[in-house]
N, C-alpha and C positions, 0 to 999 in steps of 0.2 A: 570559554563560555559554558554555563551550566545549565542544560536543558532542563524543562521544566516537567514532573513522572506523567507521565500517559493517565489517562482516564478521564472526568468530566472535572470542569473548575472547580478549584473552591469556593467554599459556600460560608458567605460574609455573613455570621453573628451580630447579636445586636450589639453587644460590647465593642465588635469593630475588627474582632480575630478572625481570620480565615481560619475553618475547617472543613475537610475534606468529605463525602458523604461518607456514611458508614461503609454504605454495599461496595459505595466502587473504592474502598481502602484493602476490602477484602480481596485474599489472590483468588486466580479464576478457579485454581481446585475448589477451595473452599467454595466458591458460588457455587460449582455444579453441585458437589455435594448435599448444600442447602437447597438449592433446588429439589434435588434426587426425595432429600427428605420433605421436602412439601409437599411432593407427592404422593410419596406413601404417608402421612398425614391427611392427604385430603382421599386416598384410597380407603383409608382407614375408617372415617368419616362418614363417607359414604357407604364401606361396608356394614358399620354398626346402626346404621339406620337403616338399611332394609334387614340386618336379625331382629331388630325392633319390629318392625312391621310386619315380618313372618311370623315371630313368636307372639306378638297379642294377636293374629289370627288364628296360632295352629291353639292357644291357650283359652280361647272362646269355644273355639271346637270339640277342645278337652272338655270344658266348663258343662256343655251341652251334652255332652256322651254320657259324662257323669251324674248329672241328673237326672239321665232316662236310667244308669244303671239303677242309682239307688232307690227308684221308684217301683223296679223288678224285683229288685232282692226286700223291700218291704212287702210288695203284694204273695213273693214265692212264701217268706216268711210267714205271715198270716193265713195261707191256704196252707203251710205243713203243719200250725200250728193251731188249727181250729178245732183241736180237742181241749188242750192245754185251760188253763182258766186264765185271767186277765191279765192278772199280776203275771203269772210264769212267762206268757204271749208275750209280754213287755218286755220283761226281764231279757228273754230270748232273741227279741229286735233289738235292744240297747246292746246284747252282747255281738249279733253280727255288724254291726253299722261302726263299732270299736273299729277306729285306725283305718278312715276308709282314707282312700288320696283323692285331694281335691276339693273332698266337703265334708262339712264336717255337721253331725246327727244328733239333732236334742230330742231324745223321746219323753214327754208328756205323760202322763193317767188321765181318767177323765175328769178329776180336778183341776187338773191343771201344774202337777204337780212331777218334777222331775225325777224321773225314774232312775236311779244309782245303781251302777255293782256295787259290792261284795270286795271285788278286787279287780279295780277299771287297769285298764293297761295305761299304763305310762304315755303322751303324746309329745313330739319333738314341739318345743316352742319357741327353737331360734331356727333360726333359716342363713342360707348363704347370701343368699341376695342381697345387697344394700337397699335402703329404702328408696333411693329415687331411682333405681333402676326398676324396683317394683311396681314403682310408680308408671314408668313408661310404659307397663306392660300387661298392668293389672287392670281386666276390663272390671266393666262396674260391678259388685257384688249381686249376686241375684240368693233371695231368700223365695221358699213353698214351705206353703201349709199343708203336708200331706195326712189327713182324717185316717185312723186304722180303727176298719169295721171287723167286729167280728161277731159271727153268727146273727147281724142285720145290727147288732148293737156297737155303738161309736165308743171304743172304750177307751182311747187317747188320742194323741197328735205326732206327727214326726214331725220337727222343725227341719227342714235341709238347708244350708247355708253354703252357696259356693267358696272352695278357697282354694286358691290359684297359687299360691306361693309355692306350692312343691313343685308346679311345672314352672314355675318362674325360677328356683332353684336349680334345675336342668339346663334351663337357657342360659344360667348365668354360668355354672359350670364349663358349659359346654362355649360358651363367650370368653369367659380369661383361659380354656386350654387353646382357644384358635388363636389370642391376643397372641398366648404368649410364643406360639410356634411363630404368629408374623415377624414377631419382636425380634427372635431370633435370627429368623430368616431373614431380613433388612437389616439387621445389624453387621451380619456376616454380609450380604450384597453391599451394603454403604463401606465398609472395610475393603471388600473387594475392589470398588468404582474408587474408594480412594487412591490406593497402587495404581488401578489402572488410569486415572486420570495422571497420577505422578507421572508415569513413563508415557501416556501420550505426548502430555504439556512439558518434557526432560527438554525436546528439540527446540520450544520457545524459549527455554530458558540459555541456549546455544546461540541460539537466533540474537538473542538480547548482548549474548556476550562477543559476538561477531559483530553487530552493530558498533558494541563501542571499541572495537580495534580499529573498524573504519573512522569512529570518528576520533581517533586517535594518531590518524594515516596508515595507520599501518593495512595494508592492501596484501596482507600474505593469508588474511583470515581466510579460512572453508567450513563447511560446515560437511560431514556426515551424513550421507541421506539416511534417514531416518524412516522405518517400517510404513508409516502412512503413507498412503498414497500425496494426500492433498500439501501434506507437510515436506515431503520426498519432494514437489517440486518448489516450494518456496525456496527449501536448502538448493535446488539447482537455481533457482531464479538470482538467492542471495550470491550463490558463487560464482554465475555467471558477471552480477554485477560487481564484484571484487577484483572479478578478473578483468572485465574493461574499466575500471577506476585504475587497477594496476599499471594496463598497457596507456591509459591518459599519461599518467605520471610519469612514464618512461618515455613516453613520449614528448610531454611536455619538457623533461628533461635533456632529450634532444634536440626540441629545438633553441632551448637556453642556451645550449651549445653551441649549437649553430648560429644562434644571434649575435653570442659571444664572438664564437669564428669571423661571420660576414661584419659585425663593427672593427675587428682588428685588422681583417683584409681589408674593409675599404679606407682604414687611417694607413695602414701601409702605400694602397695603391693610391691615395693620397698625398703620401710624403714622396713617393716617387715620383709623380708627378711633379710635386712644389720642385724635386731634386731637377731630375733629369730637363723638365721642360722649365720650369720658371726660374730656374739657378742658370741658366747660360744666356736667356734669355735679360736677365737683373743683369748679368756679368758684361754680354755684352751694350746695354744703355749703359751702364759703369765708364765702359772702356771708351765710347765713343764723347760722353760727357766729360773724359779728363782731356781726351784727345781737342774736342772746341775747346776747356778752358785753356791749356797751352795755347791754342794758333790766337784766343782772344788777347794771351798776356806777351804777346811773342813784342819784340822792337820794331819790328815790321807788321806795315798793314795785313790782315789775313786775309788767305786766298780762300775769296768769296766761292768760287766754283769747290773748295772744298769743304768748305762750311754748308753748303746745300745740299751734298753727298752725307755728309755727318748727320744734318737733318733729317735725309729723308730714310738714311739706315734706322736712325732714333724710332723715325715714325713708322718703319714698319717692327722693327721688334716690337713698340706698343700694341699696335695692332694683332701682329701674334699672341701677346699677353693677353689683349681684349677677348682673341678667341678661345684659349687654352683657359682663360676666366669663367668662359659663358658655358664652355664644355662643362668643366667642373662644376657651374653652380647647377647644370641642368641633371647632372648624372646624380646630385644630391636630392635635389629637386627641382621636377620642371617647372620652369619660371612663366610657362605660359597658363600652366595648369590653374583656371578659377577666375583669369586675365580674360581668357577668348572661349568660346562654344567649345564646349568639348569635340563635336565633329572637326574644326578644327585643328585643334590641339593634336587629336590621333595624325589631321594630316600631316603635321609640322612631324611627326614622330615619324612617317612612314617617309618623309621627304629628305629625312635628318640620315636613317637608313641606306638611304638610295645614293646618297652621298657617299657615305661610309664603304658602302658594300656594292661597286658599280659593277661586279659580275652577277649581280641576283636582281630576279626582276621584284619586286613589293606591287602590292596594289591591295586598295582598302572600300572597301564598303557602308558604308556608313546613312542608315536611313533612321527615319522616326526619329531621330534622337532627341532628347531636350539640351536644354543648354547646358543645364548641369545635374546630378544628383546629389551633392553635397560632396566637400574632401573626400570623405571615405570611399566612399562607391567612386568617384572620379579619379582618386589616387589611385585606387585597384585595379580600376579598367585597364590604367595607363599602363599598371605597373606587369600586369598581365600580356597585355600587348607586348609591349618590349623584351622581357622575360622571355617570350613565346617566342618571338622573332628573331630573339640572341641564340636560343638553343638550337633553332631551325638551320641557322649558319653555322654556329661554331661547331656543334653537333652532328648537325646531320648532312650537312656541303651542301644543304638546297638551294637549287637554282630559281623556285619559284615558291612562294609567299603569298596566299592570299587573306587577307580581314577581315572580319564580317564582324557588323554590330548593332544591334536592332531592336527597339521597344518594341514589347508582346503587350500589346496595351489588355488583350482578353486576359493574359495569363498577369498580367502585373510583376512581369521581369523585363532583368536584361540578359540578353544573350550574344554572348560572345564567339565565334568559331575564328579560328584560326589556322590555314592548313598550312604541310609542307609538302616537294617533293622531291625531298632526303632520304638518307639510308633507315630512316625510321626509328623502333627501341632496340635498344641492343639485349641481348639476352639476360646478361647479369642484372637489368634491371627487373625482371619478374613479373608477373602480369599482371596487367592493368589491371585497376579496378573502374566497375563504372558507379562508385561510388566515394565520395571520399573517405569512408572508412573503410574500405574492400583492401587493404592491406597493400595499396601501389606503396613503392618505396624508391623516391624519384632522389636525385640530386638535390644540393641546398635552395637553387633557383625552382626547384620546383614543387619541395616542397614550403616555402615563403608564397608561393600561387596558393596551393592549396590551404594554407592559414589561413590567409588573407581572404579566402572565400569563404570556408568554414566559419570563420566572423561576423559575416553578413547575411549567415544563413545558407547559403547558395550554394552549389552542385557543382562539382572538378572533376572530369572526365579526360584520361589522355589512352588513344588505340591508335594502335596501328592503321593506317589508309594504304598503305603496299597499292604505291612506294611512300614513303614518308610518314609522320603522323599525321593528327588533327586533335586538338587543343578545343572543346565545348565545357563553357563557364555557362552558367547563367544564376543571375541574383535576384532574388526578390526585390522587390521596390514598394515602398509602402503606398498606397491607394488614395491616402488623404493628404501624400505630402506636397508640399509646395514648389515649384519649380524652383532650382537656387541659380538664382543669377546673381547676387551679389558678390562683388570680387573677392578674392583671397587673399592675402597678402602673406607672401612666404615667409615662414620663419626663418 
């Protein structure tokens, strides 16, 4: 089966094709990466709107300084220059106001007419700026009419006209050498974060490749802990759980074995039976049915007193048969099981015992019960009980046997105890657990108990009680289910 790749569904076109989102096709490196640069994108953004905002404030400030200067150096002007005559006065304001920064000076006559050097200095007329960045930054132009008096007489005009573009040229200078040191800098940090995203995100791609050996079965995968912390314990988390799918499958391989084993023992102990008990038993109704056909074909009438001896031998090897039948169909399964109440049933089990085993005392407890909890849970209980009660004698020579078994109606179980007081666990079997995965490793009988509970959900506990064991089951029971009384009919 072909799992379907992680991430969000595909995304139905109108044409009818699945395709996948852009983002989530991309790997996660590349996310973080993109992310990492949306930030320094939106850093960047941000940065060049407040140099915006700084520079048309520190550029008005200039704007202002620069008009009080050139307002000084026209008045110094006119006061060094108040011998001079009109013309030379001029001459002398148009030569210092040449190439000022900022603003730029049209000296007048009293005509109205523009006063020229001789030999004007040359002025830059490109600039670096681009024009919409001048734009963000160029406050409104501000023009004065400054009147230059000389000796009480108005003998021209200085035009002063702000111009911003040469501190707008510093900003911009000074803006692509920061661009480009950021440029740098996040280029070499995004090259950085990419390496290091690689070798953080190496162990998911581990992780990815440990996944499909599992789901491959192969249960030998581990993973590497790996420097992160957070990721160190997923790799323990993944290996711990490789390791218990491991010990499942070895497990479960044992007990195929075992299943295998107990089907061939009990077709063995089976055929021995059908041998030893029901073959002498067939042999003799054989022998006693040829014996009447003789006395019936004899010349002589047959002696009737031995014909009722032939009878009732007949009729008790049947009867033998009937019993060594009922043994067998019940060791398969019990035939009362789903016929009568299970309290019941446990007692036919403990009666059945007591027959068997007339050195051992049995005795059973049995309260709350319902009539039944369905095959499962009823096969289990029984199978439990007996199981529990086999090992108690064969096991452990116990002379007393007690059963308990009792709906927990608060808790919505059943709870099974069992004691013995026998020689107890023997050492090579290792110690208990009080849980069914706490590592008990019982015999075939017991661990076929502990499956059979494990199935049902429900809890197998076996310790020592010195002297003897004690055997606590108990199963869940579902809260909504229906009492089963309807009969069974055995397969």
């Amino acid at each position: 089966m072909t799992l379907p790749p992680p991430g969000p569904p595909p995304v139905e076109t109108a044409s009818g094709a699945s395709r996948r989102p852009t983002w989530a096709a991309l790997p996660t490196r590349a996310r973080l990466v993109v992310l990492v640069l949306a930030i320094d994108l939106l850093a960047a953004l941000v940065s060049f709107s407040l140099i915006v905002v700084n520079a048309r404030s520190a550029v008005e400030v200039e704007m202002k300084a620069a008009l009080a200067n050139i307002e000084l150096i026209v008045s110094d002007t006119i006061g060094l220059a108040q011998s001079d005559s009109p013309a030379r006065l001029l001459q002398t304001l148009e030569l210092r106001v040449q190439g000022l920064r900022h603003v730029r000076v049209a000296v007048f006559d009293a005509e109205g007419r523009k006063v020229a050097l001789a030999n004007p200095r040359p002025r830059r007329e490109t600039h670096l700026a681009p024009r919409w960045f001048a734009e963000l930054i160029a406050p409104t132009p501000q023009r004065d009419d400054l009147p230059i008096v000389a000796q009480e007489h108005r003998i021209g005009t200085a035009l002063i006209t702000t111009e911003p573009l040469d501190e707008i040229d510093e900003v911009w200078g000074y803006t692509v050498s920061l661009s480009l040191a950021s440029l740098c800098l996040n280029l070499g940090l995004l090259g950085a974060l990419y390496i290091a995203f690689g070798r953080v995100l190496a162990p998911l791609t581990q992780l990815a490749d440990g996944l499909t050996q599992l789901e491959r079965h192969d249960y030998t995968a581990r993973l590497d802990p790996p420097a992160s912390r957070e990721l160190a314990v997923i790799a323990e988390r993944f290996n711990s759980v490789a390791g218990a799918l491991a010990e499942a499958r070895a497990a479960n391989g044992r007990l195929n074995r075992q299943l295998l084993t107990a089907q061939d023992d009990e077709r063995r102990r089976t055929a021995l039976e059908l041998h030893d008990e029901f073959g002498p038993c067939l042999f003799a109704l054989e022998a006693n049915a040829a014996s009447v056909t003789r006395m019936a074909q004899g010349a002589t009438e047959p002696d009737r007193s031995k014909l009722a001896a032939r009878a009732e031998e007949i009729s008790t090897i049947v009867g033998q048969v009937q019993g060594l039948n009922r043994d067998l169909l019940n060791r398969l399964r019990p035939h009362a099981l789903g016929q009568v109440p299970l309290a019941e049933c446990l007692q036919l089990l403990l009666r059945n015992f007591r027959s068997r085993h007339p050195g051992t005392t049995f005795s059973g407890t049995f309260t709350d019960l319902a009539r039944g909890y369905g095959d499962l849970i009823d096969l289990t209980v029984f199978r439990c009980i007996q199981e529990s009660m086999t090992n108690a004698v064969r096991h452990g020579a116990a002379r007393t046997v007690t059963v308990e078994a009792s709906e927990r109606a608060v808790a919505d179980e059943l709870r099974l105890v069992i004691r013995d007081d026998g020689t107890g666990l023997p050492a090579d079997h290792g110690t208990p657990s009080a849980s069914l995965d706490g590592g008990f490793r019982g015999g075939m009988g017991l661990s076929g108990m502990r499956e059979r509970v494990e199935a049902l959900s429900g809890t197998f506990r076996l310790d020592n009680a010195a002297p003897g064991t004690v055997v606590r089951i108990a199963i869940p029971l579902d809260p909504e289910r229906a009492e089963d009384t309807s009969p069974i009919v055995p397969a």
